[in-house]
C-alpha positions as CSV (number, residue, x, y, z in Angstrom):
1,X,144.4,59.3,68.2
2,X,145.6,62.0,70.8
3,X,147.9,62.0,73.1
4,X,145.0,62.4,75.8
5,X,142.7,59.8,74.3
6,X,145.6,57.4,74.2
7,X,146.4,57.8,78.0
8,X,143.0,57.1,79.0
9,X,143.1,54.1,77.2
10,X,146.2,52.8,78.8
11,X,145.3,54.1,82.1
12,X,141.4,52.4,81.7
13,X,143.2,48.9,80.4
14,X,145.9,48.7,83.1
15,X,142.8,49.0,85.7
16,X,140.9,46.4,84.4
17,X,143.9,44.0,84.3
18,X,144.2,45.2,87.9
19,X,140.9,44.7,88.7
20,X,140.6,41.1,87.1
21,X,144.3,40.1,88.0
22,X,143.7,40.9,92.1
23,X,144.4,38.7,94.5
24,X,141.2,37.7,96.8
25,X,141.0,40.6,99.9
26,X,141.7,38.2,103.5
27,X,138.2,36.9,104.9
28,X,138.3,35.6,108.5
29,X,135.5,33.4,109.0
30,X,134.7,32.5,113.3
31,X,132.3,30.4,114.3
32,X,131.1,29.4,117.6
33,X,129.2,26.0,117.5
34,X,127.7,25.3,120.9
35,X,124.3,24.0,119.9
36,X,124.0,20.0,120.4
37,X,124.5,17.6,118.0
38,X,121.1,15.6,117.7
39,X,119.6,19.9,117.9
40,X,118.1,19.8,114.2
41,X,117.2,23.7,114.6
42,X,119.7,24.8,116.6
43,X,119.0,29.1,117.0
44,X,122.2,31.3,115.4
45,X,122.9,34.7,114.5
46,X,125.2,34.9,111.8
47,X,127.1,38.4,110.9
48,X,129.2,40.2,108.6
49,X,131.4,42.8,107.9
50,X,133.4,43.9,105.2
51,X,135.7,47.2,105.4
52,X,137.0,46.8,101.7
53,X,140.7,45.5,102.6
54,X,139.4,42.5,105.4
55,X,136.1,40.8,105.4
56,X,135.0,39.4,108.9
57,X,131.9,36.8,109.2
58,X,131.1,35.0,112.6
59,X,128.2,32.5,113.4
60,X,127.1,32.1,116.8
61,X,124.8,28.8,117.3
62,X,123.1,27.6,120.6
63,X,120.1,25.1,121.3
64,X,117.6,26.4,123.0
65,X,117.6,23.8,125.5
66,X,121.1,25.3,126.8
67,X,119.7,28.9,126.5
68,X,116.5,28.3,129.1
């Protein structure tokens, strides 16, 4: 085996260790709850975002009796 062959085997071995070893990325989860309790459809929007290094997801929930 070459020297070249070799390296790309270590290099490609060491990056799946990495990739499997990885701790989880931080996730912030927000959410809003304002529908009513007894509201068995309450409306929401619900939204996310991840940038690679931090995950954001936020649901937003209202009943439409507060809304009109």
């Amino acid at each position: 085996m070459t020297r070249h062959k070799r390296l790309l085997l270590i290099v490609g071995a060491i990056a799946l260790v990495l990739a499997v070893v990885r701790p989880p990325r931080p996730h912030a989860d927000l959410a809003i709850l304002t529908h009513r309790v007894g509201d068995t459809a309450p409306q929401q929007v619900h939204a996310a975002i991840d940038l690679g290094i931090l995950a954001i997801s936020v649901l937003v929930t209202w009943s439409r009796q507060i809304a009109h």
